[in-house]
C-alpha positions in Angstrom: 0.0 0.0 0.0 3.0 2.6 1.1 4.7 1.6 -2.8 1.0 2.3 -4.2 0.4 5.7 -1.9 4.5 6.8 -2.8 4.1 5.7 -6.5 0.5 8.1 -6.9 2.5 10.9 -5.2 5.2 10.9 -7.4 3.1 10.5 -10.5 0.3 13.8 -9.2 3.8 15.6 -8.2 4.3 16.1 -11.9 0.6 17.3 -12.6 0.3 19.3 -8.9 0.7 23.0 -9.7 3.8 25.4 -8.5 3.2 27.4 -4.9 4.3 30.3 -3.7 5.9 30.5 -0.4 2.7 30.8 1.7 1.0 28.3 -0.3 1.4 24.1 0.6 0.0 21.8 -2.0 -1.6 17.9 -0.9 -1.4 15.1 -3.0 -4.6 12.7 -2.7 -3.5 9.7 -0.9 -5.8 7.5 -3.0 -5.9 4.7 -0.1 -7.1 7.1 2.4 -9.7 8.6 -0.3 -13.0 7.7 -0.8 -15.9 8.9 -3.0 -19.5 7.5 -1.7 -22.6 8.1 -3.9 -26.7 7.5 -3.0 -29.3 7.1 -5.2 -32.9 6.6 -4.4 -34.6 3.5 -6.1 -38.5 3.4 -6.9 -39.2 5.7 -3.6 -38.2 2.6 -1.3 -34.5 2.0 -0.4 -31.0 3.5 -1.0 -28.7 2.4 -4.1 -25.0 2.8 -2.6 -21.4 2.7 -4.4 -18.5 4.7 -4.5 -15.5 5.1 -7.0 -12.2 3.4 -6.8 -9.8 5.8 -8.9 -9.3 8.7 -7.4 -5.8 11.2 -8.0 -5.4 14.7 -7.3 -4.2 17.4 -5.7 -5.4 20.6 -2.8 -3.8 23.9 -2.2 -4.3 25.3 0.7 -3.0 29.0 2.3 -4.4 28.8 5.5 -2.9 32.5 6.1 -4.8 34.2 3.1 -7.8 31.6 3.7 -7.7 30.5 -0.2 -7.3 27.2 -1.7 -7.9 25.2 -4.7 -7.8 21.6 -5.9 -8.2 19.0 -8.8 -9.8 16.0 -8.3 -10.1 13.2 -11.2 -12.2 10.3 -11.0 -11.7 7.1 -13.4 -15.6 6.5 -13.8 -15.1 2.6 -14.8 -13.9 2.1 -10.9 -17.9 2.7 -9.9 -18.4 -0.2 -7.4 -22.1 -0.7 -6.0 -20.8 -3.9 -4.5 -23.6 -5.8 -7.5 -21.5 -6.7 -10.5 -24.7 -6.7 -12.9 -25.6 -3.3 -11.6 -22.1 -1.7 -12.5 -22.4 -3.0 -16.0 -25.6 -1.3 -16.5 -24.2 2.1 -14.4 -20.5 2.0 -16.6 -23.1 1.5 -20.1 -24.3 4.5 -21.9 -27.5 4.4 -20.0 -25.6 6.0 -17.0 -22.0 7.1 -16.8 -20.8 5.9 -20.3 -17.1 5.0 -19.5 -16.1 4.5 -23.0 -16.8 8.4 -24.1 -16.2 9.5 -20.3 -14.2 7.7 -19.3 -13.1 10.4 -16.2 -15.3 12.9 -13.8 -13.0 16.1 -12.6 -13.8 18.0 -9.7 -12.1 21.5 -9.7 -12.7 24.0 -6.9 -10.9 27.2 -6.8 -13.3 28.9 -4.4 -13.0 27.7 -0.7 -14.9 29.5 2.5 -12.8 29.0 5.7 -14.1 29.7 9.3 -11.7 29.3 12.7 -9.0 28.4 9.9 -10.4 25.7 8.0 -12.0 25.8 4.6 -16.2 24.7 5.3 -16.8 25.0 1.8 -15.3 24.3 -1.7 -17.3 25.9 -4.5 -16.4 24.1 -7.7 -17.2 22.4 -11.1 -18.0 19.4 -11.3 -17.8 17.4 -15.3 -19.4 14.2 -15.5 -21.0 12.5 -18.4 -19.4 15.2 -20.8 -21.1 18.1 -18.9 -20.1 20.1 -16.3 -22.6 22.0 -13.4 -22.0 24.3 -10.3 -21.0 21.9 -7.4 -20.6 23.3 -3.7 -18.8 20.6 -1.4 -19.6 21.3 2.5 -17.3 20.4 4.8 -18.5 17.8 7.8 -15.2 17.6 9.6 -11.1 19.0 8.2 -8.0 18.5 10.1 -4.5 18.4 9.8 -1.5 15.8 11.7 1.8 14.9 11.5 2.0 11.4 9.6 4.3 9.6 11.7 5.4 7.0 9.1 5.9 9.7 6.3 7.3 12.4 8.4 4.5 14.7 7.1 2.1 16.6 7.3 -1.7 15.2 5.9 -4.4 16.9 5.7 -8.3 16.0 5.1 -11.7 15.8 6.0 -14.9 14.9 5.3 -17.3 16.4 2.3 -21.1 16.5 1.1 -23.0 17.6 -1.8 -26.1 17.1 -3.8 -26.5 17.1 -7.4 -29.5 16.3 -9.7 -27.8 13.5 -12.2 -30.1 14.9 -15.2 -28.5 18.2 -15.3 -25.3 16.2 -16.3 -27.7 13.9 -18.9 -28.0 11.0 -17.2 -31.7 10.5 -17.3 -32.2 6.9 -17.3 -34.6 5.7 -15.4 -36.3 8.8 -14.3 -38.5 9.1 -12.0 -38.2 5.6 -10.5 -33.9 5.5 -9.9 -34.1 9.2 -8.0 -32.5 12.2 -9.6 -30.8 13.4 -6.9 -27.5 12.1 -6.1 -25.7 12.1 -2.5 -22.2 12.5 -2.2 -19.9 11.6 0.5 -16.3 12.2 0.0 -13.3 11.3 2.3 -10.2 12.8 1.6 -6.9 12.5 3.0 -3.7 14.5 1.2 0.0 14.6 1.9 2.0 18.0 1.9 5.0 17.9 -0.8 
């Protein structure tokens, strides 16, 4: 897992942007990174998955209150834990991986309160379109890593979307339009 995590950083060191002195940019530690989704099916229970592929980086500048970050999501990694169900999800019904096969999450707009950002106002492209997207912050905190002598930041993020502003109407109204998100994200400092 440490080979995977190191062999990530190096690879999102090459696409992580330059800082300035004040600035400190977090690579996504992809095994400590997690992107939950919720659907509602017919009106009765909860369709659950999340996405396995997951790279990207945060900058943060605590003292100025700003940050931004890049988050890429391999769509084929969808996993609802139902093998028959992600077919149907990765075909062109849904997500279509073959003509998208990523999702990108770019914020460049975060709200901080005590010292933490609360909010990250974004894009987010999926399914070849891309929509306003406001991630709220549940929980964000910082520690020393004491295996890799750094510091790691993360927390824990929400937001709603409606799936059929990004085209994905399959299946409306019975598969629900609205789509929970739950993200998990833990990055190093470089």
């Amino acid at each position: 897992m440490a080979s995977a995590l190191l062999a990530g950083a190096h690879l999102a060191a090459a696409q992580a942007p330059a800082a300035n002195q004040t600035q400190a940019v977090y690579l996504i530690d992809p095994a400590h990174t997690h992107i939950q989704w919720e659907v509602r099916h017919f009106g009765t229970s909860t369709s659950r998955g999340r996405f396995d592929d997951i790279t990207g980086h945060v900058t943060l500048d605590r003292a100025a209150q700003q940050g931004e970050t890049s988050i890429t999501i391999g769509t084929a990694s969808i996993n609802s834990g139902v093998a028959p169900l992600d077919t149907i999800l990765r075909s062109h019904s849904f997500l279509d991986v073959k003509n998208h096969p990523q999702a990108y999450f770019v914020a460049s707009q975060f709200r901080f309160a005590d010292g933490k950002p609360v909010e990250l106002r974004g894009e987010l492209t999926l399914h070849g379109a891309s929509q306003p997207l406001s991630l709220r912050a549940v929980s964000f905190n910082c520690y020393e890593h004491p295996v890799l002598k750094r510091e790691v930041c993360g927390g824990d993020f929400e937001a709603e979307f409606s799936r059929s502003g990004f085209g994905i109407t399959y299946g409306l109204p019975v598969v629900g339009d609205t789509v929970k998100l739950q993200i998990g994200i833990e990055a190093v400092r470089q």
